[in-house]
N, C-alpha and C positions, 0 to 999 in steps of 0.2 A: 343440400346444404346451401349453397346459393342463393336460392328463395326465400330464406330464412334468417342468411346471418350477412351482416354489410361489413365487409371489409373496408371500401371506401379507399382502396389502394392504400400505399404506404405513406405519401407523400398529401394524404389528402387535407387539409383545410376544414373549418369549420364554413366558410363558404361553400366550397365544391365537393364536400365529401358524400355521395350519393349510395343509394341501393344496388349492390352489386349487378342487379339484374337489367340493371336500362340500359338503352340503346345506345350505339357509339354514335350516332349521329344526333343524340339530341342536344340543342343548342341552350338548354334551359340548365342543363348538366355542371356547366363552368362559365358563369354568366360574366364573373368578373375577369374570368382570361381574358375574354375578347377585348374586355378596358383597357386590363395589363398590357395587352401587344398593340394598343390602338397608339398609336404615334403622330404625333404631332408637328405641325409647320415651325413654331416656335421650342425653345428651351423647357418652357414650361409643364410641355405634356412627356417631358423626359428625366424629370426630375425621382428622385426615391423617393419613401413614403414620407420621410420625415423632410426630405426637400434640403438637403443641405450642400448636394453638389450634383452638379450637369455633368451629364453624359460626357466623355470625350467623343470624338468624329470617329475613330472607329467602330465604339460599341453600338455608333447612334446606325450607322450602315450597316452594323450585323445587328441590328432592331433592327431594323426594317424590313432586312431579308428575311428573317424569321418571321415575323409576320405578313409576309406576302407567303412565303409557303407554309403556315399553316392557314390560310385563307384556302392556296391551292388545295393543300389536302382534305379540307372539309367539302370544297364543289366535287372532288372525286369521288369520297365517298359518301356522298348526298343518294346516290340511289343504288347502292350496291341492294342485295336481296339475300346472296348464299356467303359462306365462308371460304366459294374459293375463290369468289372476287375479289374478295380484301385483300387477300396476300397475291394481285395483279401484282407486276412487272414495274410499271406505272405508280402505283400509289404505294409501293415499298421504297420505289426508289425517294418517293417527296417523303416518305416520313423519315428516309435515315439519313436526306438534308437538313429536316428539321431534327433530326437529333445531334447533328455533327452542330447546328450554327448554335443550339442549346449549350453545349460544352465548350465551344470555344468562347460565348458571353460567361459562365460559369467563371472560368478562367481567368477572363479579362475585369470583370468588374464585381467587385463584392460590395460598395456599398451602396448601390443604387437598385437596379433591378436583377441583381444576381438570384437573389431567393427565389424571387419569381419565375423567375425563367427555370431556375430549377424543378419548379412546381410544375412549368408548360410543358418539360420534358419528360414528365414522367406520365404525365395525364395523355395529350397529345400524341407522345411518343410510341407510350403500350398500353397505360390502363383501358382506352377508350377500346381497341385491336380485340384486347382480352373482353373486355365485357363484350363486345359486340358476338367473340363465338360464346360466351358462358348462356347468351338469349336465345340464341341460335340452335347450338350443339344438337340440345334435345328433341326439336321440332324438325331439322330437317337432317340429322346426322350427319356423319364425316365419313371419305373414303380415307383411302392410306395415302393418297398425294394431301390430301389438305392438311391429314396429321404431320404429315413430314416438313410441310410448310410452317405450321403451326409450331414445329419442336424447335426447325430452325430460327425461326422468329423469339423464342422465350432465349435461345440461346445468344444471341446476337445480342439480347438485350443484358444478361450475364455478363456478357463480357465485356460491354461498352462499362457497366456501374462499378465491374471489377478493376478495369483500367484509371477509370476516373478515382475510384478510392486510394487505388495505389497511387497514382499522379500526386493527388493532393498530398499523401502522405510523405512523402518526396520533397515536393518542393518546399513545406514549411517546417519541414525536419521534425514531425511530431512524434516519432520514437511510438509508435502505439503497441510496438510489440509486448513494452513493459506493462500497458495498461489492458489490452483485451489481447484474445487469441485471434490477430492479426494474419495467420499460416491459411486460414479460410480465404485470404483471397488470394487465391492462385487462379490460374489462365489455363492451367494444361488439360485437365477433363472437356474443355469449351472449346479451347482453339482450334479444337482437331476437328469439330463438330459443323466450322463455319467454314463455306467454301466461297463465298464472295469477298472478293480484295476490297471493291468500297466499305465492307465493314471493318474489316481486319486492317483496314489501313487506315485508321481513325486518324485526324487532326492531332498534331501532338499539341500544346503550350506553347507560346517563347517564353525562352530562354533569360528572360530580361531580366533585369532588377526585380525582386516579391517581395511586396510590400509586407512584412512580420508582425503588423500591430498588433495589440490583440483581439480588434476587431476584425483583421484581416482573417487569424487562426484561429478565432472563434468562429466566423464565416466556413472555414474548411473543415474545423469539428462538426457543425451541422450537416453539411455536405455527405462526407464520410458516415455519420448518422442515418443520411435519409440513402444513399447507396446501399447501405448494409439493411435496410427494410425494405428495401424494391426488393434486393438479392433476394430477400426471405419471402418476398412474392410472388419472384418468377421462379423459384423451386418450388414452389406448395401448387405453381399451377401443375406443374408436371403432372405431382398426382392428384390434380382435381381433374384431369382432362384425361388422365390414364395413358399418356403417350403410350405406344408400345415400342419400346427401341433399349437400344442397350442402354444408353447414356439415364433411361428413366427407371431402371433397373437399380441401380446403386444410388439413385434419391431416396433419401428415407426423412420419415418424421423427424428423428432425432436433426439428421443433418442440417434440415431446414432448418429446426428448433435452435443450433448456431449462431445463424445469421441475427434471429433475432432476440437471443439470447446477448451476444457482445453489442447488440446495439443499445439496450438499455443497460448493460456495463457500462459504457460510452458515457450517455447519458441518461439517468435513472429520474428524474424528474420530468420526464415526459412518458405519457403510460401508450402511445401508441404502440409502441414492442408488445406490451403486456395484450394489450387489444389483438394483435394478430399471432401471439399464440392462442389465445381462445378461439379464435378461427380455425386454426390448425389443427387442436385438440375436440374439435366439436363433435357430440356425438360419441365421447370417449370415455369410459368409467363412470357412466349414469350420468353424464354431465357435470363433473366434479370438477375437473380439469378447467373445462369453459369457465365455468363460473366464478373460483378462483381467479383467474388470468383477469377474467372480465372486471370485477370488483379491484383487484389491482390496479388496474389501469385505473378505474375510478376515484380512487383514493391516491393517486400519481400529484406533484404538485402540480404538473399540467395536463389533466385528465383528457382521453381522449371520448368527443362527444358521442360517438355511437356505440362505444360498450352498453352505454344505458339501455339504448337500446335494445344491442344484441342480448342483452342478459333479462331484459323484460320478456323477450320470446321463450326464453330456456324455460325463466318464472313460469309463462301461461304455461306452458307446454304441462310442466309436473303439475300445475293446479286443475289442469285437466283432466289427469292420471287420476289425481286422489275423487274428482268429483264421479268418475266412471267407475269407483275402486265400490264393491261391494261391503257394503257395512258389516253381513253376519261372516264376512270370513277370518278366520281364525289363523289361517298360518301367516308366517311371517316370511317378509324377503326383504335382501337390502333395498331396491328397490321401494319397497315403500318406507325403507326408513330417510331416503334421500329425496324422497317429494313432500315428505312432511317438515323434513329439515329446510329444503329451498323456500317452504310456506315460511317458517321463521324468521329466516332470512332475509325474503323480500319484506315482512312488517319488520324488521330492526332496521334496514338499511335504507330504505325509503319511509320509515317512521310514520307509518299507517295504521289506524285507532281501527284495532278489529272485538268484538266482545269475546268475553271467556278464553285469551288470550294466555294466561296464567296454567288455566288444562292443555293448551296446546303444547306449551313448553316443555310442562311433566311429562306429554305421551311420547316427544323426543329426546326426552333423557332416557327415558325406560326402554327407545330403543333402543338407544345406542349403547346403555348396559347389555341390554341383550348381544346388542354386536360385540363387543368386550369380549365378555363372557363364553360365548357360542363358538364352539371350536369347527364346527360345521360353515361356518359365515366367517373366514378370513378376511380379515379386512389388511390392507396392506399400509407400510407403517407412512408411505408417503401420504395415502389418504388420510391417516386419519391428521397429520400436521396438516395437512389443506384444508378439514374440515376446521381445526381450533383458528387459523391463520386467515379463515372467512368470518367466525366469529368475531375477530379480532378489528378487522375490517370495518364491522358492523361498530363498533364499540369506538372505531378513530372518526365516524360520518357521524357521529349520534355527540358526538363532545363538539366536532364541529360546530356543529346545528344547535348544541345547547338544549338539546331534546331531554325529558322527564326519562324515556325508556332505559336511558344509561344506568340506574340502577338495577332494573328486571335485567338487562345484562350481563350487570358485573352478576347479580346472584348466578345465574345460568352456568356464566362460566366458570365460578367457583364450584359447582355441582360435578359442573364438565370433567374440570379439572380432577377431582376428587374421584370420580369413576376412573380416570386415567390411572389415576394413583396405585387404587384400589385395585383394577386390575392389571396392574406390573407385579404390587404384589403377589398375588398369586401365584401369577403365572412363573414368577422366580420362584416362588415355595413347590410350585407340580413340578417344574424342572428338576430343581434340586431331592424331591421323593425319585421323580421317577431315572435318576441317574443314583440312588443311595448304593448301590452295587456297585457300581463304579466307582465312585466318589472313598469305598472301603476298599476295594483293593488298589485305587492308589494310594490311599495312607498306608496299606503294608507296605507297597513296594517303597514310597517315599522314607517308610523308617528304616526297610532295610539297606536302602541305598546311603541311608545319613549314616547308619552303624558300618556299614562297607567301607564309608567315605572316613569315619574319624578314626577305624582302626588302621585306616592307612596316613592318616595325618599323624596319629601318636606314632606307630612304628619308623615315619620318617622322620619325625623326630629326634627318636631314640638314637636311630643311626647315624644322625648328624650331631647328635652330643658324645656318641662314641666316634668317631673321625675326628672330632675335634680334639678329645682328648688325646687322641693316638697322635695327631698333627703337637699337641704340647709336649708330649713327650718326647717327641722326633724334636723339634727345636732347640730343647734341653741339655738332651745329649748332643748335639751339633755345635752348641754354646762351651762345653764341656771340651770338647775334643777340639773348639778353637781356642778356646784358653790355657790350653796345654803350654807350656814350658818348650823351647829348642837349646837351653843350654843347662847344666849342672846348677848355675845360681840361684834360677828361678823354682827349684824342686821347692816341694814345700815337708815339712818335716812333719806335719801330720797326716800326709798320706801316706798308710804300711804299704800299699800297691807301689808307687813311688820309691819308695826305700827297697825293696826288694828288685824291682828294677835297677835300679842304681847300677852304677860301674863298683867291679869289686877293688877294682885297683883303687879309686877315690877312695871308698870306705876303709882300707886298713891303711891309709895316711891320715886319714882322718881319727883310725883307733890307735896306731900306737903312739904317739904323744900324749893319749889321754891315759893307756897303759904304761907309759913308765912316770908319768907324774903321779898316778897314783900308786903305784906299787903293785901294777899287773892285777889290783881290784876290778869289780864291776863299778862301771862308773855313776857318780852318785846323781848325776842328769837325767839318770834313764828312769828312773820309778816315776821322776815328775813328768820327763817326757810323754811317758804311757797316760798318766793320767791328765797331762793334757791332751792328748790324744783324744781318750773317753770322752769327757768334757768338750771338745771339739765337735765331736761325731753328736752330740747333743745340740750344738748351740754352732750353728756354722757360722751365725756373723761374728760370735769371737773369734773365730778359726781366722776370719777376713782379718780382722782387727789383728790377730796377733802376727800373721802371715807380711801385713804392710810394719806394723811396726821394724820387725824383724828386718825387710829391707829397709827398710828407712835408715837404720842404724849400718848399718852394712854400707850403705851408697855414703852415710858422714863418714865412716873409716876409711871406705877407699879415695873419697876427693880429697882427704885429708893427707892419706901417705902419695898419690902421685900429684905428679906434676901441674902446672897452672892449665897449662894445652889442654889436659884432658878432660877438666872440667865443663872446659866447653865444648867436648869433641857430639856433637851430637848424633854421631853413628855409634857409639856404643853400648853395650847391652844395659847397664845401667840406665842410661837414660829411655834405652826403649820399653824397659820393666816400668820405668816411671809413671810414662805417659799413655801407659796402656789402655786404651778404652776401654777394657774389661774392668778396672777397677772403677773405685766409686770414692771421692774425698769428698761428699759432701759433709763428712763431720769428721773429721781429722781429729777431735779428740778423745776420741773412741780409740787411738793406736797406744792412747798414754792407759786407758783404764784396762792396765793388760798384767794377768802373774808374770812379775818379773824374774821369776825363776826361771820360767821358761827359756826366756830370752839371753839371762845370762848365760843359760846353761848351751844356746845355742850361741852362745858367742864364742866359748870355749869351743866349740865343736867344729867352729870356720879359723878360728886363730890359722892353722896352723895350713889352712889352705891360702888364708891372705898374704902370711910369708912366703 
């Protein structure tokens, strides 16, 4: 993979971003570093890009220093030959000077040559280390001390980018937990891994006043940006270089895929993330992965330059395949449907006049019908969004460019589209035949459970309209047996339960004054009585009606014959009959539309009690 696809570090430039494979001492490598750290007698040659403000005296003394040892570091390793020279005692110690005096200019100046120096510490620092064994590796191999030098070196640099992202994060208060998965940079798998105190005991910042602008904070999003794509650097080299060790053991693709995952979160308008997952993915899924990633990054509002690249090798690579591919053969594989799709590809997206282009297109529809269709040839559902979302790709470069092929496109994709379609259909109708048994004994059991379910709804029901009933009737009678009477006045004369209770001694002072005025006859009150009675037992609000008249009349004879006091005595039984809550006056003249038989005949019958 190496020899083939250019990663160009994370941090790389459109100046300095090279061939993974060349040499760490070549000078031709990062021509404009050496400009960048050339430093000058005057203000002039310290100025930023735009020149708008001079160094202060300190930044200008750690310029200086930094470029004196990276001079020193490049005469050291001017004549190294193996891999376990590099990682000397000697030339480790000047490179992690030049990485300490990297981070502390980081720190101190962001509008002048911050960026830069960030760029020297990454190249400088490891990319150059790293290329120099990715040249090496294979021609002169590695024993197990060089790898363990090697592991400790990717780790050391982990943790410097780890601490620097968290710093940044810190001092400008950027809260990024809300915006990526920030939990990624942690120290504790790493720290344990470093045994040298010069690294682990990195320069911290001062403390001072931090400038907030928002060129300052835009400076430290970058920063944080290009950490978070080293991180995803020195984990991918793990497993490019195969450490054997425990720590390399729980690296994995995904993990890597992380780092540079939340760094195009961070920021999505730069495609360099995109570009080093295609690296990552190479060689993965017929090349799908790559190329996708690749193209992404292309079509980034800041595209990164050697995707094009990397993605013209993937191109030859499959147009190789198809020219070696045997014309008379007949069967099919995905494989040759994904080298004849990447031919499409590279003419829609580099808009290249090929003839009979129009057949080309037809024979990758009809494969990828076939793939649809072909239950034998699963295609997985992430592939085939990567294939539409390549097309798509192709379709955002060609409106760019204002290119003619934008309509043979859009037809394609409509075509595309429509096999898409077509086989959902389907494949939702074989689902649903080939679960029909299923699909029928859950409607039984679903209706038997709804009839289970509403003959327990109706029957709770029931039960609750019979309690309620029971609870009215219970209230009724409780109404009943409170409205009872506690003294002989209040009896009423149409209840025979009542009268038959009664005291007997009441009842014959109540009968014999009506038996000697009449002549020891039956008294002529009682037939009316009765048939108010009846009449009552029909109509109970006249029963009420005649029951208040009746007192009514009773309470004017008695305030009439006693005294003034007792009219107002409001402890007596009269007035407590009065104000009975149980009764009801809102129509008071209801007591007058009453047989006044009755009443007389009940007047006769208390005379001789009120004497």
């Amino acid at each position: 993979m190496e020899s083939t696809i250019s990663s160009g570090g994370s941090n790389a430039s459109s100046e300095c971003a090279v061939d993974a494979g060349g040499g760490a001492g070549s000078r031709s490598r990062c021509r404009n570093l050496d400009t960048t750290l050339c430093v000058g007698n005057n203000n002039n040659g310290l100025l930023s890009n735009n020149g708008n403000a001079a160094l202060s005296q300190e930044v200008k003394d750690l310029y200086r220093a930094l470029y004196t040892e990276s001079k020193q570091l490049d005469d050291a390793k001017r004549n190294i030959q193996n891999i376990g020279h590099l990682f000397q005692h000697d030339i480790e110690e000047k490179r992690a000077n030049l990485v300490q005096l990297c981070k502390q200019i980081i720190f101190k100046d962001y509008q002048s040559v911050g960026k830069k120096v960030r760029e020297v510490m990454w190249r400088r620092g490891y990319y150059e280390f790293i290329a120099f064994v990715k040249k090496h590796m294979h021609k002169q191999g590695t024993d197990k001390e060089c790898m363990q030098k090697l592991e400790r070196f990717l780790c050391a640099g982990i943790f410097n980018y780890k601490r620097l992202s968290a710093k940044m994060e810190e001092i400008y208060d950027l809260d990024l937990k809300y915006l990526i998965d920030f939990s990624i940079i942690s120290e504790g798998y790493i720290s344990d891994c470093i045994g040298d105190t010069a690294v682990s005991k990195e320069l911290e910042p001062s403390q001072a006043a931090v400038d907030k602008s928002l060129e300052a904070v835009s400076f430290a999003l970058d920063t944080i940006h290009s950490s978070l794509l080293s991180l995803g650097d020195l984990h991918r080299y793990f497993l490019d270089f195969r450490i054997d060790s425990q720590l390399s053991l729980s690296i994995t693709k995904e993990q890597v895929a992380k780092y540079y995952l939340e760094a195009f979160k961070l920021n999505p308008a730069i495609g360099m993330a995109q570009n080093q997952l295609g690296t990552l993915y190479y060689g993965q899924n017929y090349d799908l992965d790559s190329t996708y990633h690749y193209l992404y990054s292309l079509v980034c509002i800041i595209p990164f330059e050697l995707s094009e690249n990397n993605l013209n090798k993937l191109f030859a690579k499959h147009t190789e395949y198809l020219e070696q591919m045997n014309p008379a053969k007949l069967e099919f594989n995905i494989e040759d449907f994904y080298a004849r799709f990447y031919l499409i590809v590279d003419i829609f997206f580099f808009d290249k006049e090929v003839p009979d282009f129009n057949s080309l297109c037809h024979c990758v529809l009809i494969d990828l019908r076939k793939i649809l269709c072909a239950q034998l040839l699963p295609v997985p559902e992430q592939s085939i969004f990567k294939i539409i979302s390549i097309l798509f790709f192709c379709l955002s470069k060609l409106k760019m460019i204002n290119s003619p092929k934008v309509y043979s496109l859009h037809a394609f994709l409509v075509a595309a589209c429509s096999d898409l379609i077509d086989a959902c259909i389907v494949n939702v109708e074989q689902t649903i035949l080939a679960r029909a048994a299923d699909n029928e004994s859950f409607q039984l059991e679903y209706e038997q459970r709804f009839q289970d379910f509403d003959t327990t709804v109706r029957k709770s029901r029931n039960e609750y309209k019979n309690w309620l009933a029971a609870v009215g009737e219970c209230e009724r009678k409780d109404k009943k047996l409170l409205a009872r009477p506690h003294s002989l006045k209040d009896f009423s004369s149409d209840s025979r339960d009542s009268q038959h209770s009664a005291d007997d001694g009441c009842a014959k002072t109540q009968e014999a004054p009506d038996t000697d005025k009449l002549g020891g006859t039956e008294p002529i009150s009682t037939r009316s009585s009765d048939e108010a009675k009846e009449s009552d037992l029909k109509t109970p609000l006249s029963c009420k009606s005649k029951r208040r008249g009746m007192r009514l009349r009773r309470r004017r004879r008695k305030i009439a014959q006693s005294d003034d006091s007792s009219c107002y005595d409001s402890e007596s039984d009269m007035d407590t009959d009065f104000y009975s809550d149980e009764e009801d006056y809102t129509d008071l003249s209801s007591n007058f539309d009453t047989d006044f038989s009755d009443i007389d005949a009940a007047e006769h019958d208390d005379a001789p009690a009120d004497k």
